[in-house]
C-alpha positions in Angstrom: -89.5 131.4 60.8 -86.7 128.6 59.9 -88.0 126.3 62.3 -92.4 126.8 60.8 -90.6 126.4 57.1 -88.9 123.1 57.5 -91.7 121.5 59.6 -94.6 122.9 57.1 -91.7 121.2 54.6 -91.7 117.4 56.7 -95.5 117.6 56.4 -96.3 118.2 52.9 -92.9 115.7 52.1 -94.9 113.3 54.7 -98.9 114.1 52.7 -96.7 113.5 49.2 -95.3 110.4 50.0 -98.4 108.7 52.5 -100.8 109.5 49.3 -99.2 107.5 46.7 -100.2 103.9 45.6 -97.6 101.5 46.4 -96.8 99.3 43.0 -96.0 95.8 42.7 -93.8 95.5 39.4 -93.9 91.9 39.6 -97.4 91.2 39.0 -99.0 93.1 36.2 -103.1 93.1 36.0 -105.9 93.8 34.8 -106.6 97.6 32.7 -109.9 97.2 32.7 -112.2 96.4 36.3 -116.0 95.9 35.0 -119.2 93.8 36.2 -121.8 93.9 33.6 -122.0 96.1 30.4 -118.8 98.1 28.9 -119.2 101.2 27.0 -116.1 100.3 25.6 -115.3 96.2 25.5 -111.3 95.7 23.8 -109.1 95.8 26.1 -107.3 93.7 29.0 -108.9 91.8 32.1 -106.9 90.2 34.4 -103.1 89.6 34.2 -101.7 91.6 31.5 -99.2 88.8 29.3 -97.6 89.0 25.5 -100.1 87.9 23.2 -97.4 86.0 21.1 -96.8 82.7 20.7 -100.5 81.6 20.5 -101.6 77.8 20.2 -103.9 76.6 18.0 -107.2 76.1 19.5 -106.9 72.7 17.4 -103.3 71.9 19.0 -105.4 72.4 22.4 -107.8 70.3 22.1 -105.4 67.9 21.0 -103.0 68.1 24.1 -106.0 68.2 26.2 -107.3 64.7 25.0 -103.9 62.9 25.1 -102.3 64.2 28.7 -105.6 65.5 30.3 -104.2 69.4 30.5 -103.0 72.4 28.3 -101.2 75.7 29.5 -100.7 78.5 27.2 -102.5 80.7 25.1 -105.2 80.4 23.1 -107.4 82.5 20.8 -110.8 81.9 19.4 -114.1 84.3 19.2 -116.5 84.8 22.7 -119.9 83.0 21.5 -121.7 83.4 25.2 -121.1 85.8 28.4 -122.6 85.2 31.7 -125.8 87.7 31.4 -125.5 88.1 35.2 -121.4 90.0 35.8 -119.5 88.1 32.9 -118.2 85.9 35.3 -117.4 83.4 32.2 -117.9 82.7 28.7 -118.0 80.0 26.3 -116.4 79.7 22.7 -116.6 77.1 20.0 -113.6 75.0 19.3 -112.4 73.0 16.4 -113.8 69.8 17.2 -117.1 71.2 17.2 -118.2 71.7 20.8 -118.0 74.3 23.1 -115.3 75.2 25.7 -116.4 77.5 29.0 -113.5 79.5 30.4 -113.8 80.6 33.8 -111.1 83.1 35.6 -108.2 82.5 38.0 -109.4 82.7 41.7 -112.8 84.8 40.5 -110.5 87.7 40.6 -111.7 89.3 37.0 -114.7 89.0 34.6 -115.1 90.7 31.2 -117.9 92.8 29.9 -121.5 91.0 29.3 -122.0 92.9 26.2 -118.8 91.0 24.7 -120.4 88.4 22.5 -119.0 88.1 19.4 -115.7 90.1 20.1 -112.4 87.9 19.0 -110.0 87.0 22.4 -107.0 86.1 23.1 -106.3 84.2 27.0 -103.4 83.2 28.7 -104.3 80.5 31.3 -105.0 76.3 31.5 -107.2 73.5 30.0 -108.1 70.7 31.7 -110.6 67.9 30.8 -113.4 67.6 33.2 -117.0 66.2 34.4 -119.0 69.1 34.8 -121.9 68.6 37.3 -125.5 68.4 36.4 -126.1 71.5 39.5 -123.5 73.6 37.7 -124.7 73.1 34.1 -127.8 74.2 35.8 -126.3 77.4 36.7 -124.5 78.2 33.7 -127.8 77.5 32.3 -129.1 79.9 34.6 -126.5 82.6 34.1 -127.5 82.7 30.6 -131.0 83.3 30.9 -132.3 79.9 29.8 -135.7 79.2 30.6 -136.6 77.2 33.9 -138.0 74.3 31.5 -134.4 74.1 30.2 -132.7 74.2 33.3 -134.4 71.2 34.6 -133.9 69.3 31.1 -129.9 69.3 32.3 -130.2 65.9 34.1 -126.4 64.4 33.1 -123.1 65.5 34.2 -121.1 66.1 31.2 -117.4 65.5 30.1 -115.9 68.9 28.3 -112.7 70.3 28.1 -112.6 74.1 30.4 -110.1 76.8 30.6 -109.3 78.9 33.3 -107.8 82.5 32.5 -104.8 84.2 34.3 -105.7 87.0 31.6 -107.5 87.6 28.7 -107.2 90.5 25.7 -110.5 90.9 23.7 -109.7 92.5 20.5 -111.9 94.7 18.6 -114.5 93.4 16.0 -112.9 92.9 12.5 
């Protein structure tokens, strides 16, 4: 009887322990896992981080255009999703043009019904020369026409941003 209780005890000790998730306290992620539309949309995608200390978008663009790169965080408002898994987005900065943010490694993507919602990303801007092919498949991802796809004939020079992490707030 003594000996049936103690091993039925090292099994269910050795079910209990086998069955849970191992953790990683170093490296905090993501709340939120999602490809395409989100019934809900605030919330956290990809590395969790303090949303304090937040650059000016303006102060961005700035350090951008005088040493070529940025890291920090920024906030701004998402104008366009990738219509295909929200694999990036594009917002409007000071300066009056665009910026696309893209994420770290392709290891995140937010919802594609996030347009409009304000964000907050922690991650690096760099000024680059986008490729007339990938215009094409941004232009692609967001649903433009075939006639406007092949109207993207020049590479063009933008500032981008790649996200460790992002936190899209709720609509004011």
């Amino acid at each position: 009887m003594k000996k049936t209780f103690i091993l039925s005890l090292a099994v269910l000790s050795s079910l209990t322990f086998s069955c849970q998730k191992a953790t990683d306290t170093d490296s905090e992620t993501t709340t939120y896992e999602v490809v395409g539309e989100a019934e809900v949309v605030p919330g956290n995608y990809g590395d969790l981080f303090d949303s304090e200390e937040i650059t000016a978008a303006a102060e961005m663009v700035s350090q951008v255009e005088a040493n070529g790169a940025f890291e920090g965080k920024i906030s701004g408002e998402i104008k366009e999703v990738c219509t295909k898994k929200g694999c990036w987005f594009a917002m409007d900065l000071p300066n009056g043009e665009s910026m696309r943010v893209t994420f770290k490694d392709y290891g995140f993507f937010i919802p594609t019904n996030s347009q409009g919602f304000p964000i907050v990303m922690e991650g690096k801007a760099i000024l680059t020369e986008t490729d007339v092919e990938t215009l094409r498949h941004f232009a692609e991802d967001q649903g433009k026409s075939k006639e406007e796809v092949e109207a993207i004939t020049e590479p063009k020079r933008e500032i981008t941003f790649e996200a460790t992490g992002v936190v899209i707030k709720a609509k004011a």
